[in-house]
Structure formats: structure tokens, C-alpha cells
C-alpha positions as CSV (number, residue, x, y, z in Angstrom):
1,X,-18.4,58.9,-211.8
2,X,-19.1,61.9,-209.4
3,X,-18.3,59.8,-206.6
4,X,-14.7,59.2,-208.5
5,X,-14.0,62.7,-209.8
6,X,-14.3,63.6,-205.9
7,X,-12.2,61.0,-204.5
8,X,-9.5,61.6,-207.6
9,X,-9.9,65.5,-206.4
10,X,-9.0,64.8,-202.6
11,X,-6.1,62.4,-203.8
12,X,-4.7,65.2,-205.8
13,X,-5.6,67.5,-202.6
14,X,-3.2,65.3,-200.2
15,X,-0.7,65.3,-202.7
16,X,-0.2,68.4,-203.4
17,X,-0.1,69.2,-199.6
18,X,2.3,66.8,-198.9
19,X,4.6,68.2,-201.7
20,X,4.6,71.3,-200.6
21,X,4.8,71.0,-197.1
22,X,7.9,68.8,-197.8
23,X,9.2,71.9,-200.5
24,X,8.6,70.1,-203.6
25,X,6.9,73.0,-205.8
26,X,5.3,70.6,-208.5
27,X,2.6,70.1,-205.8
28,X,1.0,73.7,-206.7
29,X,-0.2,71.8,-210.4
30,X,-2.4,69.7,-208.1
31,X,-4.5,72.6,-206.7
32,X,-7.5,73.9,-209.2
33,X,-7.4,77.5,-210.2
34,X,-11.1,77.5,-210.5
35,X,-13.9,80.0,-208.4
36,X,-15.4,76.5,-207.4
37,X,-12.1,75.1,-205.8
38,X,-11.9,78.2,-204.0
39,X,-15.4,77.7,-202.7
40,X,-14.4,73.7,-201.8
41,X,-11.0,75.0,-200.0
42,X,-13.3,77.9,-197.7
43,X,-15.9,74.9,-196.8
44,X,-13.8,73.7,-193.5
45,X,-13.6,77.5,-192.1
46,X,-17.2,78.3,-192.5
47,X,-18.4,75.2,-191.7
48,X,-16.1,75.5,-188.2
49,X,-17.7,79.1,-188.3
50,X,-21.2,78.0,-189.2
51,X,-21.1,75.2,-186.4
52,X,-20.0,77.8,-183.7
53,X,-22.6,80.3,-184.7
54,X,-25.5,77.4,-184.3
55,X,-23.7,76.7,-180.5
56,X,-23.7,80.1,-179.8
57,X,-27.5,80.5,-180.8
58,X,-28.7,77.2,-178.5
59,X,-26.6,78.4,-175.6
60,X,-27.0,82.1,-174.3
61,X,-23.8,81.0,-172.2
62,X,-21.7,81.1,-175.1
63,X,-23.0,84.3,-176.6
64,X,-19.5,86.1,-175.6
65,X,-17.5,84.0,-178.3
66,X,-20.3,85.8,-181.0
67,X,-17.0,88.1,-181.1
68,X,-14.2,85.6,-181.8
69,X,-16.7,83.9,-184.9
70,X,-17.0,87.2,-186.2
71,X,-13.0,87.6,-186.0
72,X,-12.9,84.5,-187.7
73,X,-14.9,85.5,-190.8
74,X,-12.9,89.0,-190.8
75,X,-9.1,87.4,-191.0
76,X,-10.2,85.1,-193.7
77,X,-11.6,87.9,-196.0
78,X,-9.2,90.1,-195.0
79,X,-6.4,87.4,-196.0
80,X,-8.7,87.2,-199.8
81,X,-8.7,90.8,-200.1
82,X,-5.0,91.6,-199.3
83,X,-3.5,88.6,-201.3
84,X,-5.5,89.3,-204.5
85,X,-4.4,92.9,-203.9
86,X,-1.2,91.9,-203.6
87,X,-1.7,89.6,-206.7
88,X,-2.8,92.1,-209.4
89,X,-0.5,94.5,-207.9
90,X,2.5,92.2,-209.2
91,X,0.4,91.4,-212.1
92,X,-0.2,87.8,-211.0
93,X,-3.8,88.0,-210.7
94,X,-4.3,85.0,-212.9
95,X,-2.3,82.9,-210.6
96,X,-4.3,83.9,-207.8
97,X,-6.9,81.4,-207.4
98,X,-4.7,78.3,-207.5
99,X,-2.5,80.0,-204.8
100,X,-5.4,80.6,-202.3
101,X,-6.4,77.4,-203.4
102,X,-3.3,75.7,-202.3
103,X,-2.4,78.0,-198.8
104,X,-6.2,77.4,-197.7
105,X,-5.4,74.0,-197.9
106,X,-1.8,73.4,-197.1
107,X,-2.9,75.6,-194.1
108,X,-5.2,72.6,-192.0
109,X,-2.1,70.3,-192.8
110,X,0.3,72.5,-190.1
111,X,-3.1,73.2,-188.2
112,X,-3.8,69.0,-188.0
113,X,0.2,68.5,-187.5
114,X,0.0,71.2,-184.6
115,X,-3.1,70.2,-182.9
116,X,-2.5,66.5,-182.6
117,X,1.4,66.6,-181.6
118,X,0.5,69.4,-178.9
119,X,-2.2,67.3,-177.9
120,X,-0.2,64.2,-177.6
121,X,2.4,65.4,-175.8
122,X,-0.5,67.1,-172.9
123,X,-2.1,63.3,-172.9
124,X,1.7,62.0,-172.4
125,X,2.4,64.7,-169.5
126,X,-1.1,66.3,-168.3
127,X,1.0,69.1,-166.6
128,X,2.1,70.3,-169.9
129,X,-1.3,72.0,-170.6
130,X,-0.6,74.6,-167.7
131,X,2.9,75.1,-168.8
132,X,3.6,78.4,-170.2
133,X,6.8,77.7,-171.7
134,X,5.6,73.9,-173.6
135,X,2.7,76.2,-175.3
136,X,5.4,78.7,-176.2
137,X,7.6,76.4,-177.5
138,X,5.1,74.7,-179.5
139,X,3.8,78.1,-180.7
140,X,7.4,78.9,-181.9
141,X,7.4,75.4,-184.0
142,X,4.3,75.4,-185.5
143,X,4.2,79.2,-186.7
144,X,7.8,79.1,-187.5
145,X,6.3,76.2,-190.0
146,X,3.3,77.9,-191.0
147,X,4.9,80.8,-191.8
148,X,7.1,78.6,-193.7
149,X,4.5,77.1,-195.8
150,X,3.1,80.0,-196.7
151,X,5.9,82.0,-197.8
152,X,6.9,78.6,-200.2
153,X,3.4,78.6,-201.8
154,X,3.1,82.4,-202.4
155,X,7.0,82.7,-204.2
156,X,6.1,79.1,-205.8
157,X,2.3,79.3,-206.9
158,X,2.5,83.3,-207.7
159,X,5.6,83.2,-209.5
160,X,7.5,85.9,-207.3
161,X,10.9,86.7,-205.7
162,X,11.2,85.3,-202.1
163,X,11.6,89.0,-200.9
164,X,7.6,89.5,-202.5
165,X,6.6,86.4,-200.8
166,X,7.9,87.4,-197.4
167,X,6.2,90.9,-198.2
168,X,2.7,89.2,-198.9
169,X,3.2,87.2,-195.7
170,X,4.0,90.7,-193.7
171,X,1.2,92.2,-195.0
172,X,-1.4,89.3,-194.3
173,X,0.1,89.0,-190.8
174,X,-0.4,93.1,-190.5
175,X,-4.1,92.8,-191.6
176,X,-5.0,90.0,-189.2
177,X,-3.0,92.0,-186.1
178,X,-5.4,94.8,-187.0
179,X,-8.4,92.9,-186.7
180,X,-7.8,91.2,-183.7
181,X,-6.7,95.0,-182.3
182,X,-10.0,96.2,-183.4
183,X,-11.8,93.1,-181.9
184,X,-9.5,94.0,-178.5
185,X,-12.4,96.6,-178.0
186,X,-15.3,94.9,-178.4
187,X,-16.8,93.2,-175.3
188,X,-16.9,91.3,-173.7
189,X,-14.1,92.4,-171.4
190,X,-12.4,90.0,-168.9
191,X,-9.2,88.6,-167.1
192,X,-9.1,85.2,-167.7
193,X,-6.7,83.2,-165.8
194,X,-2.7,83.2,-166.9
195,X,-2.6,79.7,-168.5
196,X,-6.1,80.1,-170.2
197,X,-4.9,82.7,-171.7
198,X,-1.5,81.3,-173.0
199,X,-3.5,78.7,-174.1
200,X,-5.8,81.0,-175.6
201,X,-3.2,83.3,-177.4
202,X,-1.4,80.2,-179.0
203,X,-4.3,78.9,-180.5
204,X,-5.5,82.0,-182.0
205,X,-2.2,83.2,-183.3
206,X,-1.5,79.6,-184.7
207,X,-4.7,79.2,-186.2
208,X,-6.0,82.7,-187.0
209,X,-7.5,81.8,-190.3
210,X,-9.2,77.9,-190.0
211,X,-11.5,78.8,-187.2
212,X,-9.9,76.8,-184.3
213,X,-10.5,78.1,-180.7
């Protein structure tokens, strides 16, 4: 019976992505509004965070990204702490749950979408992956989207104007800018090559919250 309860859980999970990632906003009812669905919809981003940490302890070479798995673990509370702000502000707090619920997880489906189109089209053309302007564009897409997503579930699973939801969105967006500022000063300090670093920025800023470098 576990074993069904889970797979019934992870159908419902896929469903309700799908629904609204496709703007269909009876997918939120398929999200749990429960502390342990909250838990189950964090396990991906620690685990990506926990794996990195146990790298960075077996190879002293990769002690400098100690700093980007701590920025990790920052922008996800910090994107808890100003959304439930935001919530009980706006006297939604009881809707909370299910909507970080639902954004934690509709959030890997543009992250999978991203990672495997951007990927396909370097495997088609391998000069893509030192092309500034194919990372941009792809950057442009996929955040475009994201942003999309997110703004959907917060005025659909909080119950709010679509002028709140783009203000929740502005304010998540602010408090993960501030933490990768603040990170800007921590070591270690270095000038990687231009297309590392486009790479680099479009990854972070596309993915600032799942934990993929």
C-alpha cells in the first residue's frame, strides 16, 4: 500500500506540473498543503546540495565551490522566508504551503526542459557551447518561462491579483540578487575565461534555487 500511495503521489505530482506549466490552474489541487510535502518537494535541492558538499569534502580541489553550495542553501531559504512573508502579509498564509509546494516542483520541470533542449542543441552543433549569444538566447527563453510559471502559481495557488504575483516574483528575484551580491565578496576571487563565465552566469541565474551548477 505504501508503495501505491507513493506512486499515486508522484502521478498527481506530474499532473499537476503539467497543468500548470501548460496554464491550467486546477493543477494547484494536486499539490499537498502539508509540512511533509514541503519536506518531499526540498529533497531534490538538498540532496543536489548534500551530494556537492560530500564532493567537496573528498576533493580539496573543489573546496572553492564550498561558496556556491552555501549560496545554494541561502536562495532557497531566503525564497521560504520572503514568500511566506509575503503570504501572511496578504493574509494567505494558509495557502502557503500548497504554493511552495507546487513552485518547488513546477520549478525542476523548466529546469529538466532547459537543461536537456540546451544540451541537445550543443550535442547537435558542439560550437554552440562557446557561443555567447546561443546561451543568451537560451537564457532569455527559459527565464522568460520560469518567470512565467511562477508568477501563474503564486496569483493561481495564493489567490492574488496578477500585480501581487508579479510583486512576490520581484521580491524573490531582489532577495536572491542580494545573496549572490553578498557571495560576490567571498573568495575565492578569479577571472575565469569569457565563455566559462557565460556559461556560468546562465546556469546560475536560470537555476538559482534547484542547486544546478
Amino acid at each position: 500500500m505504501a508503495g501505491s500511495d507513493e506512486g499515486g503521489n508522484t502521478g498527481r505530482i506530474l499532473q499537476g506540473t503539467y497543468l500548470l506549466c501548460t496554464g491550467r490552474r486546477e493543477g494547484v489541487a494536486c499539490f499537498g498543503d502539508t509540512k511533509a510535502d514541503l519536506w518531499a518537494a526540498l529533497a531534490p535541492s538538498f540532496a543536489f546540495n548534500i551530494v556537492s558538499l560530500f564532493l567537496v569534502c573528498v576533493s580539496p580541489a573543489k573546496i572553492n565551490d564550498l561558496r556556491d553550495i552555501l549560496l545554494d542553501l541561502c536562495g532557497t531559504l531566503m525564497m521560504l522566508v520572503v514568500s511566506q512573508f509575503c503570504a501572511q502579509y496578504w493574509q494567505r498564509g494558509e495557502m502557503w504551503l500548497r504554493y511552495m509546494v507546487a513552485s518547488l516542483w513546477c520549478g525542476w520541470s523548466v529546469v529538466i526542459d532547459a537543461f536537456i533542449l540546451t544540451q541537445l542543441g550543443i550535442l547537435v552543433f558542439p560550437g554552440l557551447k562557446t557561443s555567447s549569444l546561443f546561451l543568451m538566447i537560451m537564457l532569455l527563453i527559459f527565464s522568460g518561462n520560469f518567470l512565467w510559471v511562477q508568477w501563474y502559481i503564486a496569483r493561481v495557488a495564493l489567490a492574488v491579483s496578477g500585480l501581487r504575483a508579479a510583486q512576490l516574483c520581484a521580491y524573490i528575484a531582489l532577495a536572491m540578487l542580494a545573496v549572490h551580491v553578498a557571495g560576490s565578496f567571498l573568495p575565492p576571487y578569479y577571472s575565469p575565461p569569457a565563455s566559462d563565465l557565460t556559461y556560468a552566469c546562465f546556469m546560475q541565474m536560470l537555476f538559482p534555487l534547484y542547486g544546478v551548477h
